[in-house]
Residue, then its C-alpha position, 0 to 999 in steps of 0.5 A: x185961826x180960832x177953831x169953834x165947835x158950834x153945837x145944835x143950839x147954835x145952828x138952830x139959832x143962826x139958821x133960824x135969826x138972820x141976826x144975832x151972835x149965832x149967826x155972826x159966827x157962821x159969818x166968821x166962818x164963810x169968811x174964813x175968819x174963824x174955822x168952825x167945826x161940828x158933828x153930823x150929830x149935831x147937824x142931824x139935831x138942828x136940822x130936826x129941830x129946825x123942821x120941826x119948831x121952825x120949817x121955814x128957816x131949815x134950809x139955811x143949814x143947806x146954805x150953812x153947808x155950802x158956804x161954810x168949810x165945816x169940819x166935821x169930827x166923829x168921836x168913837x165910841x170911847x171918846x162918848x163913853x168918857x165924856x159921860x162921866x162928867x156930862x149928861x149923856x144927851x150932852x156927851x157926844x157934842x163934847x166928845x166930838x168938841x174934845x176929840x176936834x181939839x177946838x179952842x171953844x165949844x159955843x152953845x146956848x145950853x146954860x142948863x147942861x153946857x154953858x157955866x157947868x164946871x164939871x163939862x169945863x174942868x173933865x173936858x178941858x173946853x171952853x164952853x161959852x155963849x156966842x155973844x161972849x165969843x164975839x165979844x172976845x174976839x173983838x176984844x182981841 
């Protein structure tokens, strides 16, 4: 089975868009199809945000949370500490916990500091890729 680390942006877009690759991949997940892995840093930030630009669509992340086997990773403070040398410190946590998990992708909307960065991809040793790209490689499979 594909291990997924979802960051903020994908939450935040799957609780917020009954469609979309975002939240085809929490589909995958609640059937088991891939296994999806966060960070409470990460929920914490989508949940924010959501009650913040989107109140309505917050408690999709409770139901997220219910029907999804989430794994949940906590990178140590070292782990943060490296993944700073070769992403923005904002960024390094969702990395570091994304490494620490051993994931084969790292999905994220984030093409400004994430998605496409060669520095995040090369020092990480992630694939970090869009949903919808994710999707089309596992139909492809």
């Amino acid at each position: 089975m594909m291990d997924v680390f979802l960051d903020a942006s994908v939450l935040f877009s799957a609780a917020y868009s009954k469609t979309g690759a975002s939240r085809e991949l929490i589909r995958l997940g609640i059937r088991g199809e891939v296994k999806l892995v966060i960070s409470d840093l990460v929920y914490r930030e989508a949940r924010r945000n959501l009650e913040t630009k989107a109140p309505e669509a917050a408690s999709e992340l409770d139901v997220f949370r219910q029907e999804v086997s989430f794994e949940t990773v906590k990178p140590s403070n070292e782990e943060i500490q490296a993944a700073m040398k070769y992403t923005a410190a904002k960024d390094a946590p969702v990395v570091a916990a994304a490494k620490t998990a051993q994931v084969d992708y790292l999905v994220s909307l984030d093409r400004s500091h994430l998605v496409g960065v060669s520095s995040v991809e090369e020092g990480s040793g992630l694939n970090v890729v869009l949903p919808g790209d994710l999707l089309k490689s596992l139909r492809e499979d």
